[in-house]
mmCIF file of the N, C-alpha and C atoms, coordinates in Angstrom:
data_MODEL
# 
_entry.id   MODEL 
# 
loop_
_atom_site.group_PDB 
_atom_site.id 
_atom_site.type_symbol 
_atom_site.label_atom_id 
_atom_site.label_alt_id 
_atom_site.label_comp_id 
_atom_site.label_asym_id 
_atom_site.label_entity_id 
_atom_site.label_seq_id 
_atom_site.pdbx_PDB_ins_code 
_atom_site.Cartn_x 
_atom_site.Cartn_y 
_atom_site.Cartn_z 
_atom_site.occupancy 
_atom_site.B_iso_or_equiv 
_atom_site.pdbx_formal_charge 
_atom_site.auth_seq_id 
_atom_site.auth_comp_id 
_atom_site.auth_asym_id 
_atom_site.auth_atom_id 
_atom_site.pdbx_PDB_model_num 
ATOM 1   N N  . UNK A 1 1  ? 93.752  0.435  -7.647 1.00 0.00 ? 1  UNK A N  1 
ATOM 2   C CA . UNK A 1 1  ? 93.652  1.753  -7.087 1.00 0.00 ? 1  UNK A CA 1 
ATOM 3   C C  . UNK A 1 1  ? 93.293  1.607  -5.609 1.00 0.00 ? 1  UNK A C  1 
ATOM 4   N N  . UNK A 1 2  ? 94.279  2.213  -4.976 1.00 0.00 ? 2  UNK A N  1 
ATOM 5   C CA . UNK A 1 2  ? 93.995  1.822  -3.678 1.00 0.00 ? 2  UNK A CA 1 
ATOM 6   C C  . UNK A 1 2  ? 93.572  3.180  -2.841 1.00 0.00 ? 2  UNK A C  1 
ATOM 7   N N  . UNK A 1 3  ? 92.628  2.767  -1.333 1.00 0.00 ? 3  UNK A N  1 
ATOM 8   C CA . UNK A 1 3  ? 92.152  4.205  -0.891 1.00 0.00 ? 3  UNK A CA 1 
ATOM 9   C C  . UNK A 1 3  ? 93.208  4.014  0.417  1.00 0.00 ? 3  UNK A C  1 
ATOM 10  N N  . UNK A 1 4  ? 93.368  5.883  0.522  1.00 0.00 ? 4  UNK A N  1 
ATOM 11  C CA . UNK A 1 4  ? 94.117  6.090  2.246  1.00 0.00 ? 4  UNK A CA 1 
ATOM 12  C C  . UNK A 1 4  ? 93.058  6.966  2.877  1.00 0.00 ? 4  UNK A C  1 
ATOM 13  N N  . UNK A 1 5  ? 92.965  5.876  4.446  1.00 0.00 ? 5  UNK A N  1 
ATOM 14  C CA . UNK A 1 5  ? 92.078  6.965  5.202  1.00 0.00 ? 5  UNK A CA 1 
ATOM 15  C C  . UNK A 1 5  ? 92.990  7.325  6.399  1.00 0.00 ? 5  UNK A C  1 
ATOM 16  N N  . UNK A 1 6  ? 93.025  8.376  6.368  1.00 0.00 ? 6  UNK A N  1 
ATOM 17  C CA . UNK A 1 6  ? 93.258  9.110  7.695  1.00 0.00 ? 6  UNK A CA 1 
ATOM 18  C C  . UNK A 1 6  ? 92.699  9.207  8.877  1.00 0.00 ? 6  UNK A C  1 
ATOM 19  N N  . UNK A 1 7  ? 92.681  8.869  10.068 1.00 0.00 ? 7  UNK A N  1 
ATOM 20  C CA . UNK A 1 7  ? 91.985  8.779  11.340 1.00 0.00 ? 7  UNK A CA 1 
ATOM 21  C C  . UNK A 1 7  ? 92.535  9.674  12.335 1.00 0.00 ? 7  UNK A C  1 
ATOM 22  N N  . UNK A 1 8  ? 91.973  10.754 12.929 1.00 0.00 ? 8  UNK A N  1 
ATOM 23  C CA . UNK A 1 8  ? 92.758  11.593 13.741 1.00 0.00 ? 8  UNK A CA 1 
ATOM 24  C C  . UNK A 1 8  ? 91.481  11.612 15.103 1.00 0.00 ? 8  UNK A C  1 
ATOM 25  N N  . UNK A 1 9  ? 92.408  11.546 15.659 1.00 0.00 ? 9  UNK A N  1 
ATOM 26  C CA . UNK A 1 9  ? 91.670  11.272 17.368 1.00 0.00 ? 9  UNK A CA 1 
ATOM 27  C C  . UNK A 1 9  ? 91.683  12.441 18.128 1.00 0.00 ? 9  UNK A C  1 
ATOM 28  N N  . UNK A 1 10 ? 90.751  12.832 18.560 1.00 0.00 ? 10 UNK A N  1 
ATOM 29  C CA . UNK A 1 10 ? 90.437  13.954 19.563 1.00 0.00 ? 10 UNK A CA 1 
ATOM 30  C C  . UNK A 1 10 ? 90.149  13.195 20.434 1.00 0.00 ? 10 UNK A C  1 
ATOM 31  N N  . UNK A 1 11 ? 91.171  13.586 22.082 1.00 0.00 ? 11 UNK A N  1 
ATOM 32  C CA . UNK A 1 11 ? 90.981  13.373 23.117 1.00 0.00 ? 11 UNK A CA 1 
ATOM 33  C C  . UNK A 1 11 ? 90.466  15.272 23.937 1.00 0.00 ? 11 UNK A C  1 
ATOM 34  N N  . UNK A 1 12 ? 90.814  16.547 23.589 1.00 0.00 ? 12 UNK A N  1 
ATOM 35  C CA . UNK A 1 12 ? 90.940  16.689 24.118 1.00 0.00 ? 12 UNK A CA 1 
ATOM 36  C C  . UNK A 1 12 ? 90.145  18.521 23.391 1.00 0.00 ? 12 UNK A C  1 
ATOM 37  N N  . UNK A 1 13 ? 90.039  19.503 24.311 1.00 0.00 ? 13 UNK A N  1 
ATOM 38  C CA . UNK A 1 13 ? 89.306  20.549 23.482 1.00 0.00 ? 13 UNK A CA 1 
ATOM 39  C C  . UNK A 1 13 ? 89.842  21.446 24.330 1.00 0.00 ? 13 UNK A C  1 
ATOM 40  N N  . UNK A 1 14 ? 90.434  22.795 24.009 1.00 0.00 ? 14 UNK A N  1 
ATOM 41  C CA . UNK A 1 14 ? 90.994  24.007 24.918 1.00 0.00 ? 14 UNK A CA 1 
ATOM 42  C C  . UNK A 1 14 ? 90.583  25.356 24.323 1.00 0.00 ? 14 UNK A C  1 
ATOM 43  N N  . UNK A 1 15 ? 89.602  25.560 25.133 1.00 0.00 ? 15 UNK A N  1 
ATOM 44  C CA . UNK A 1 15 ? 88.929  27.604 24.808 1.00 0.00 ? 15 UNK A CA 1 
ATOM 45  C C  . UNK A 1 15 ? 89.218  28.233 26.008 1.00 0.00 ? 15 UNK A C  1 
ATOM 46  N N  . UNK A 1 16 ? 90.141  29.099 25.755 1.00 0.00 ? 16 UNK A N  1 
ATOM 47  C CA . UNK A 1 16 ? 90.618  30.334 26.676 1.00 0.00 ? 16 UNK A CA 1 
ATOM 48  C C  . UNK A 1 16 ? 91.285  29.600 27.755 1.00 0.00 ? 16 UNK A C  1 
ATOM 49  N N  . UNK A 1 17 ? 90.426  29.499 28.874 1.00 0.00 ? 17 UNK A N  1 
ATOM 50  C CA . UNK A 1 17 ? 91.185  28.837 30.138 1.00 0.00 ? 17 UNK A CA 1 
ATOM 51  C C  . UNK A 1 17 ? 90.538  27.147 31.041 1.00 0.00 ? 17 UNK A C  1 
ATOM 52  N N  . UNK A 1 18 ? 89.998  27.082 29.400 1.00 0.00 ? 18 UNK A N  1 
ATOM 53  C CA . UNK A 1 18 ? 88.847  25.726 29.576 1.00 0.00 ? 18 UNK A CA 1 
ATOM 54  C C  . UNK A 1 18 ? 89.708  24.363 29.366 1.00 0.00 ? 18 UNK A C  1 
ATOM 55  N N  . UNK A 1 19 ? 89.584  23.795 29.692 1.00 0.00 ? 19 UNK A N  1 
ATOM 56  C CA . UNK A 1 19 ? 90.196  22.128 29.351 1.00 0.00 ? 19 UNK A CA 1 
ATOM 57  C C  . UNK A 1 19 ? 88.872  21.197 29.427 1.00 0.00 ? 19 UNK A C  1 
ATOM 58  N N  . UNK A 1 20 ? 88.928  20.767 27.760 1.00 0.00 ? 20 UNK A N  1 
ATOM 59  C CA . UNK A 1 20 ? 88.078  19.713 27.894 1.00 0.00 ? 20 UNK A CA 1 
ATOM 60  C C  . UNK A 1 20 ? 88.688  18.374 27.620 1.00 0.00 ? 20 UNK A C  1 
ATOM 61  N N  . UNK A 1 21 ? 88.846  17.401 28.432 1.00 0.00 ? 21 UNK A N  1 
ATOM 62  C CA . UNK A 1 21 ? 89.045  15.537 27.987 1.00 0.00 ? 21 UNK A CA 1 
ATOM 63  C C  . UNK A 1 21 ? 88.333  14.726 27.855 1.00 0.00 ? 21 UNK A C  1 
ATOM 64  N N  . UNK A 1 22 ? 88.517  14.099 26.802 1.00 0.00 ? 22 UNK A N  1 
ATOM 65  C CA . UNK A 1 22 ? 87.474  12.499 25.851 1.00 0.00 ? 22 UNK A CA 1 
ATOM 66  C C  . UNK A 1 22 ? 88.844  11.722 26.641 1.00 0.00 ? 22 UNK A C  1 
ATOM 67  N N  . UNK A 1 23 ? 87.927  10.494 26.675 1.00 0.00 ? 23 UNK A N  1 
ATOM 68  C CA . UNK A 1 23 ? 87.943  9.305  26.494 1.00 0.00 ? 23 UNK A CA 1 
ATOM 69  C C  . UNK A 1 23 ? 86.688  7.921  26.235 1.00 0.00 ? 23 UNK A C  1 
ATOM 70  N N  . UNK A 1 24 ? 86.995  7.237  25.529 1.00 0.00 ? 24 UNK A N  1 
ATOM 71  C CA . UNK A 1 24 ? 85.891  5.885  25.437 1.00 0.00 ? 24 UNK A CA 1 
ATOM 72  C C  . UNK A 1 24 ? 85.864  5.327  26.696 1.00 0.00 ? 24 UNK A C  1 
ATOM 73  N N  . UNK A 1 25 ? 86.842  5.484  27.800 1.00 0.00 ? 25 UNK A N  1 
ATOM 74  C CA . UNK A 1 25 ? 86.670  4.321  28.705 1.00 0.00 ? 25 UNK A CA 1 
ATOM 75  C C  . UNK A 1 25 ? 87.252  5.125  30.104 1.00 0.00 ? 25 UNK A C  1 
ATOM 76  N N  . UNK A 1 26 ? 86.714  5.115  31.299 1.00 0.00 ? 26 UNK A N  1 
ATOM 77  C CA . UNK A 1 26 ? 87.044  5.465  32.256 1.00 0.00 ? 26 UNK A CA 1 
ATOM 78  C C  . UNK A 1 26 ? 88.564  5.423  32.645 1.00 0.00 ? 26 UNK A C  1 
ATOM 79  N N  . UNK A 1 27 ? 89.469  4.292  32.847 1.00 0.00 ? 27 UNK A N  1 
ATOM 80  C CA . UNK A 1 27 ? 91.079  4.300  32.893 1.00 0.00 ? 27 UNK A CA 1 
ATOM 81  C C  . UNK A 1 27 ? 91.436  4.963  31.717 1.00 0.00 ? 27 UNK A C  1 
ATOM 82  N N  . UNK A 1 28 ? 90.890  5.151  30.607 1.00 0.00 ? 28 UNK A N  1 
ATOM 83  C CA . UNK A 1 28 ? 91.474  5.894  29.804 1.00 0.00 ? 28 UNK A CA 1 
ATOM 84  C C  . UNK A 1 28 ? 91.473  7.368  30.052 1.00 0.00 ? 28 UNK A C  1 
ATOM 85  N N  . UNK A 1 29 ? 90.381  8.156  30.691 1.00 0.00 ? 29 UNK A N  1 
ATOM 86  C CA . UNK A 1 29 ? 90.194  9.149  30.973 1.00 0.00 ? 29 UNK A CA 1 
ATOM 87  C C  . UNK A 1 29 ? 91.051  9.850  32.414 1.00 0.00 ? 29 UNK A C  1 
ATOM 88  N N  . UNK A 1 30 ? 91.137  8.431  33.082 1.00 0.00 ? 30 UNK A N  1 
ATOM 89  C CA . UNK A 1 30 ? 92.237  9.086  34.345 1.00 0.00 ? 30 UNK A CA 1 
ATOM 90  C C  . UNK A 1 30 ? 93.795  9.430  33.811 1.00 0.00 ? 30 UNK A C  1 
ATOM 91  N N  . UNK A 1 31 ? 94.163  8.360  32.672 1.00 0.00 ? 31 UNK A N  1 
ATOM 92  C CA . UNK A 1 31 ? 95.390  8.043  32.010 1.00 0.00 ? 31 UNK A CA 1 
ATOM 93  C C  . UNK A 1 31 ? 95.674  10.031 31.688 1.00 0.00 ? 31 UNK A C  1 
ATOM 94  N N  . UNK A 1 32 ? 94.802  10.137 31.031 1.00 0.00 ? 32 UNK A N  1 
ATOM 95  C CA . UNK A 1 32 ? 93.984  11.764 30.429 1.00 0.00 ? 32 UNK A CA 1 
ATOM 96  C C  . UNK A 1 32 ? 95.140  12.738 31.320 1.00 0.00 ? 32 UNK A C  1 
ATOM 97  N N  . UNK A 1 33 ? 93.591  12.532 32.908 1.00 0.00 ? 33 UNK A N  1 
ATOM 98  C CA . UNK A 1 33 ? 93.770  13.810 33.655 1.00 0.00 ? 33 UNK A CA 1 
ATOM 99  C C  . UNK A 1 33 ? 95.259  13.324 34.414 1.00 0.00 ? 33 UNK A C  1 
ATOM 100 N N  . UNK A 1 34 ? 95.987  12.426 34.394 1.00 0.00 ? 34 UNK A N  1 
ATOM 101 C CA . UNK A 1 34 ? 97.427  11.979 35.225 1.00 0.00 ? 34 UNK A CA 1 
ATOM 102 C C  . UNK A 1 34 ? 97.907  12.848 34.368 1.00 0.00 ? 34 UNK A C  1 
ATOM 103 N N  . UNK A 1 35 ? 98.384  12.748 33.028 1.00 0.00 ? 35 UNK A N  1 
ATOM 104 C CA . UNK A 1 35 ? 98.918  13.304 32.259 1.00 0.00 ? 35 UNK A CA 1 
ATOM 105 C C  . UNK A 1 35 ? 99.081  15.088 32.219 1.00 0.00 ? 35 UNK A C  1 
ATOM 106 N N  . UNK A 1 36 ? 97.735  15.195 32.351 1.00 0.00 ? 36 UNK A N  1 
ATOM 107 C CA . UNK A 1 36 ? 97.238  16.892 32.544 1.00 0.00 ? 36 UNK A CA 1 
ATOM 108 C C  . UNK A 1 36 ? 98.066  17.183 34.078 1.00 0.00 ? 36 UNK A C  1 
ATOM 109 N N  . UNK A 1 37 ? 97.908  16.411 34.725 1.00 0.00 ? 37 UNK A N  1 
ATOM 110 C CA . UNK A 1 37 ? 98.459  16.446 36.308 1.00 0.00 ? 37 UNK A CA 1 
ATOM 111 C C  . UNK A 1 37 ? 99.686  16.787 36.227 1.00 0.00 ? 37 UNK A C  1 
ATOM 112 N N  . UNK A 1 38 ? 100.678 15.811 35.688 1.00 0.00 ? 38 UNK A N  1 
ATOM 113 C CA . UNK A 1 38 ? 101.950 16.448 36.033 1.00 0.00 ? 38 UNK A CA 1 
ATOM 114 C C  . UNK A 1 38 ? 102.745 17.424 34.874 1.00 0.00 ? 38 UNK A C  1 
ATOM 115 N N  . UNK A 1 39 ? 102.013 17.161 33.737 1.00 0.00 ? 39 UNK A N  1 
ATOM 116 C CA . UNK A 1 39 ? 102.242 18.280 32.776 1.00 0.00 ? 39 UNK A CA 1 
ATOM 117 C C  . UNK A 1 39 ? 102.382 19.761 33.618 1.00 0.00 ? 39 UNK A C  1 
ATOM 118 N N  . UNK A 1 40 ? 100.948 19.926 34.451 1.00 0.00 ? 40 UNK A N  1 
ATOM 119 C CA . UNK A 1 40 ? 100.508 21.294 35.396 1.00 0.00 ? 40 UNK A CA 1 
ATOM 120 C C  . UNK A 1 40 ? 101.954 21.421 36.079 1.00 0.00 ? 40 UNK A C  1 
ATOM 121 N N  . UNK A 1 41 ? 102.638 20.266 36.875 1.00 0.00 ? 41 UNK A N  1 
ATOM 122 C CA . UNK A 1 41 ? 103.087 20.582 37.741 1.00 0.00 ? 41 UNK A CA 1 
ATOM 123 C C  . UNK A 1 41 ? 104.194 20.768 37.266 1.00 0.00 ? 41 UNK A C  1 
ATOM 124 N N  . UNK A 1 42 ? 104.927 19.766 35.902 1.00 0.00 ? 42 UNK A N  1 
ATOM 125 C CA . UNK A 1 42 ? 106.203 20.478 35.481 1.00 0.00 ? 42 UNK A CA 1 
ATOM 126 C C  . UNK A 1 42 ? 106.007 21.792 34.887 1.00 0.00 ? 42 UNK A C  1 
ATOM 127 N N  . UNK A 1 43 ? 105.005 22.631 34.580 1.00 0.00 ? 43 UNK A N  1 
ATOM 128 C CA . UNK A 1 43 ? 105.252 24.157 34.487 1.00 0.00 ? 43 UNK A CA 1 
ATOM 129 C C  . UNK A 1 43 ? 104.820 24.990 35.380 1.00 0.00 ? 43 UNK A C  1 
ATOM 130 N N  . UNK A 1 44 ? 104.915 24.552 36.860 1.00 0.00 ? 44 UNK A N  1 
ATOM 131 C CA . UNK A 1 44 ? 104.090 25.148 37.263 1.00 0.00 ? 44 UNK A CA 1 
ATOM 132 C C  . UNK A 1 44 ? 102.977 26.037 37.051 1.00 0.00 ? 44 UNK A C  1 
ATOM 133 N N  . UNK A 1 45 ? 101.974 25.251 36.398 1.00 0.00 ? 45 UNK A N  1 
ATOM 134 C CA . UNK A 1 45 ? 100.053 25.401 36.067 1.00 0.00 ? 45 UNK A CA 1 
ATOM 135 C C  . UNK A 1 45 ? 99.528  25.414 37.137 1.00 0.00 ? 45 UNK A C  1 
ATOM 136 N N  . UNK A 1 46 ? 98.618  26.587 37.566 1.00 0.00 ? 46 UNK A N  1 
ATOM 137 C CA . UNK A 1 46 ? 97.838  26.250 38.954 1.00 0.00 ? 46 UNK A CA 1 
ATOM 138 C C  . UNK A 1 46 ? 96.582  25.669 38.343 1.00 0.00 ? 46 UNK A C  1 
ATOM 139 N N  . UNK A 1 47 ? 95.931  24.442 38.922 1.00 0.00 ? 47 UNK A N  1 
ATOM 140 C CA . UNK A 1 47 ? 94.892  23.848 38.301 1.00 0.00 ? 47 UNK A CA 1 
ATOM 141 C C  . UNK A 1 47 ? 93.350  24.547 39.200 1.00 0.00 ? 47 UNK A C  1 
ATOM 142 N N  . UNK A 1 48 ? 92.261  24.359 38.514 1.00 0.00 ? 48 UNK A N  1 
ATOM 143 C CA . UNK A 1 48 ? 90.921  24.794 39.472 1.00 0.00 ? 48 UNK A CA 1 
ATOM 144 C C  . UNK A 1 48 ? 90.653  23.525 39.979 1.00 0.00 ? 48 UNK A C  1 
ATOM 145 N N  . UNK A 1 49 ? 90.266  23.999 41.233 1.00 0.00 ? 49 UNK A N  1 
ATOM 146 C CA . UNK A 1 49 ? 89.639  22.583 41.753 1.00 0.00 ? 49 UNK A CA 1 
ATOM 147 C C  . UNK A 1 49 ? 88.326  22.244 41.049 1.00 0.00 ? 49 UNK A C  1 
ATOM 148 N N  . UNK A 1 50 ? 87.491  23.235 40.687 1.00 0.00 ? 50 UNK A N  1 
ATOM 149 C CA . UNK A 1 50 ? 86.561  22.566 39.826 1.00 0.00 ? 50 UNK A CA 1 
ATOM 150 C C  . UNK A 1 50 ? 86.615  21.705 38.862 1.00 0.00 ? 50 UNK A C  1 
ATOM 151 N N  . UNK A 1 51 ? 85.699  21.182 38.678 1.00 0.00 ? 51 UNK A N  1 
ATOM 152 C CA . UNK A 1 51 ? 85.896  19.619 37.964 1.00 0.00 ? 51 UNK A CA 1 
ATOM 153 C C  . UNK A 1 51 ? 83.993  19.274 37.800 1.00 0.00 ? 51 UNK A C  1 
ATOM 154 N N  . UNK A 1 52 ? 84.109  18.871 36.363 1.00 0.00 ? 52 UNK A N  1 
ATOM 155 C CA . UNK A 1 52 ? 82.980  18.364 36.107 1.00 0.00 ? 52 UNK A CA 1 
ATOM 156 C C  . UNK A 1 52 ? 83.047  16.944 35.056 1.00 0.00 ? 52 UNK A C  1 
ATOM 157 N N  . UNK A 1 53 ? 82.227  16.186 35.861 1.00 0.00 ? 53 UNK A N  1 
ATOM 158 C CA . UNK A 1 53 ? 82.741  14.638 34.649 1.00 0.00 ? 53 UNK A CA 1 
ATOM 159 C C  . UNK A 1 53 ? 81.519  14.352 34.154 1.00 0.00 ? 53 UNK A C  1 
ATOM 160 N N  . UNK A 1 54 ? 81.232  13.842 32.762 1.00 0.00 ? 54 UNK A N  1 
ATOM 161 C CA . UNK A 1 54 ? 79.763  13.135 33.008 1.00 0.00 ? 54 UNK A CA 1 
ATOM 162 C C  . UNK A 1 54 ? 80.336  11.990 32.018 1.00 0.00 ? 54 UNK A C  1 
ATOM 163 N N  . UNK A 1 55 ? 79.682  10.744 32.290 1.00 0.00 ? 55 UNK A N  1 
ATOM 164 C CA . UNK A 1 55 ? 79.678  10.033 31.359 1.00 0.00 ? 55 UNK A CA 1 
ATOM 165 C C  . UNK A 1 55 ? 78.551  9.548  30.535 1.00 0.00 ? 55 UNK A C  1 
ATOM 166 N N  . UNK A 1 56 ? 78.979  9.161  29.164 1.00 0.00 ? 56 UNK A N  1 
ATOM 167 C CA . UNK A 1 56 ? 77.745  8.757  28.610 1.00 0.00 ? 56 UNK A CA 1 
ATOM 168 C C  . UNK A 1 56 ? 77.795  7.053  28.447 1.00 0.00 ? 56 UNK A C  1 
ATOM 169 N N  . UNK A 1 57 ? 76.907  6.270  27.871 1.00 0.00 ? 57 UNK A N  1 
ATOM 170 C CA . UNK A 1 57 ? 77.319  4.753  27.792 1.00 0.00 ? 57 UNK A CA 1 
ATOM 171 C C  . UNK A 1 57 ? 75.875  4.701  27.108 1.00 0.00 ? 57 UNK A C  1 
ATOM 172 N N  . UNK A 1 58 ? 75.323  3.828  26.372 1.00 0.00 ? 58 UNK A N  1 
ATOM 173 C CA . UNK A 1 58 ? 74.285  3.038  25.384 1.00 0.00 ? 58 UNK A CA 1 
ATOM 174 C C  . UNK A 1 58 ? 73.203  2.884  26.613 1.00 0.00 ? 58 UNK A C  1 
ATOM 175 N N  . UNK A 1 59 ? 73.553  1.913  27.924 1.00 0.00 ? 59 UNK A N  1 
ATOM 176 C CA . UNK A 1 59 ? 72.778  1.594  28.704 1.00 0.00 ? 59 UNK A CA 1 
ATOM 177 C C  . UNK A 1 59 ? 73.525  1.848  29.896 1.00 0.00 ? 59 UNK A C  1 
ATOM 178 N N  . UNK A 1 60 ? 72.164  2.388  30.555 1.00 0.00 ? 60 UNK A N  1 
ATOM 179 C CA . UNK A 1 60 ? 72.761  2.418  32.424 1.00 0.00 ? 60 UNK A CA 1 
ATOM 180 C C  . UNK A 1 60 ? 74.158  1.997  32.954 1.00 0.00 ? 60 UNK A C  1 
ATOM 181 N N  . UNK A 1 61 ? 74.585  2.638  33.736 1.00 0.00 ? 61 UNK A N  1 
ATOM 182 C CA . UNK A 1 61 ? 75.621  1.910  34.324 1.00 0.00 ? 61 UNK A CA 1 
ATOM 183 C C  . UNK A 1 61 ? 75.129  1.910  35.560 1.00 0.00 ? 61 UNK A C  1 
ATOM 184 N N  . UNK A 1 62 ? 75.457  1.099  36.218 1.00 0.00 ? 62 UNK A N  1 
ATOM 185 C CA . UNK A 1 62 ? 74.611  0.670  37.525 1.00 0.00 ? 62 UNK A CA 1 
ATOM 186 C C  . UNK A 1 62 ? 75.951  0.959  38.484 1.00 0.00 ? 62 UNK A C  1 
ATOM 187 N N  . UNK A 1 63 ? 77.209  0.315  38.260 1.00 0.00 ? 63 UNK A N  1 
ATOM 188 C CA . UNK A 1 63 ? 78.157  0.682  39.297 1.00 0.00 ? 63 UNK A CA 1 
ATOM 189 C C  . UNK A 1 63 ? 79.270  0.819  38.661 1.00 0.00 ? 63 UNK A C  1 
ATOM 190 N N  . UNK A 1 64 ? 80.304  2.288  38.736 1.00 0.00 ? 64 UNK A N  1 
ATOM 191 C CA . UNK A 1 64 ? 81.245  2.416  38.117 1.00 0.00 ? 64 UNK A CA 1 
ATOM 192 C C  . UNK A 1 64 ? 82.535  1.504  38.651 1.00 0.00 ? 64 UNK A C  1 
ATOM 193 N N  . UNK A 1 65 ? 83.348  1.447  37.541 1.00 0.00 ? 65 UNK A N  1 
ATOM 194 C CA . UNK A 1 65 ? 84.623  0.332  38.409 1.00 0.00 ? 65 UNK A CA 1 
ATOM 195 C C  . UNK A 1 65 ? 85.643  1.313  38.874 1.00 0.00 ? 65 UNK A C  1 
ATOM 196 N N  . UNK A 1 66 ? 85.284  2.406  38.674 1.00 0.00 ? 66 UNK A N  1 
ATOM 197 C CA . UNK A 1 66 ? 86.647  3.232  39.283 1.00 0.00 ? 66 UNK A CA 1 
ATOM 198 C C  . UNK A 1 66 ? 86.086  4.493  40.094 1.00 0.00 ? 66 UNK A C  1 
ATOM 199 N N  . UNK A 1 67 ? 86.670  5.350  40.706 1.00 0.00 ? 67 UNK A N  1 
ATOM 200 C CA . UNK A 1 67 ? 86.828  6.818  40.799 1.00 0.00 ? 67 UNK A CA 1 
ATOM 201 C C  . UNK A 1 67 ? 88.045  7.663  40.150 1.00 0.00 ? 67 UNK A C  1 
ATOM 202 N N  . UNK A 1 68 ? 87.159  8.869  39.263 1.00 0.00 ? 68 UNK A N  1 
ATOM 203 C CA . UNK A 1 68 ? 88.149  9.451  38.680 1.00 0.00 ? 68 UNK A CA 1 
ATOM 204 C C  . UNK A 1 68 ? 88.845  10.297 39.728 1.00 0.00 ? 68 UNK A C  1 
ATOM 205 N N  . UNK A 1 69 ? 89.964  10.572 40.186 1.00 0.00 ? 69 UNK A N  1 
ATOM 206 C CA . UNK A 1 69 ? 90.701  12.009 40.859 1.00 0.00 ? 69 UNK A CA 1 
ATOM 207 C C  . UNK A 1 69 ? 91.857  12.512 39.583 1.00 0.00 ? 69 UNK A C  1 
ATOM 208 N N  . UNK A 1 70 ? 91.497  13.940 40.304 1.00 0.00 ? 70 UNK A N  1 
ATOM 209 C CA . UNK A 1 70 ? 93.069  14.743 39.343 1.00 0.00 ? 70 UNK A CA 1 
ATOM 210 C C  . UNK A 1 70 ? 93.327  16.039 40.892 1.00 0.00 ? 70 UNK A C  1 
# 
């Protein structure tokens, strides 16, 4: 008798005119907002410049290896 598990991944959360993006790993999260980027631009989406990032991690991060932009 064998078991099936199903694994479904949330990257991403949308209420009203909100966009929220997951990722585990910083390049994964730009991979994210690139995506969101030109998605916007092939329908013409006007995006907010606001922008809020936080990350979480187990222990400190002392120096990030990237900067996110969108």
């Amino acid at each position: 008798m064998g078991c099936t598990v199903e694994i479904m991944v949330v990257n991403n959360l949308l209420l009203a005119n909100n966009t929220c993006v997951f990722s585990p790993s910083i390049s994964g999260l730009q991979c994210l907002l690139n995506i969101c980027g030109v998605y916007a631009a092939e329908h013409e989406i006007l995006v907010a410049t606001k922008q809020l990032v936080f990350f979480f991690a187990q222990k400190s991060i002392n120096k990030l290896p990237h900067q996110i932009f969108f």
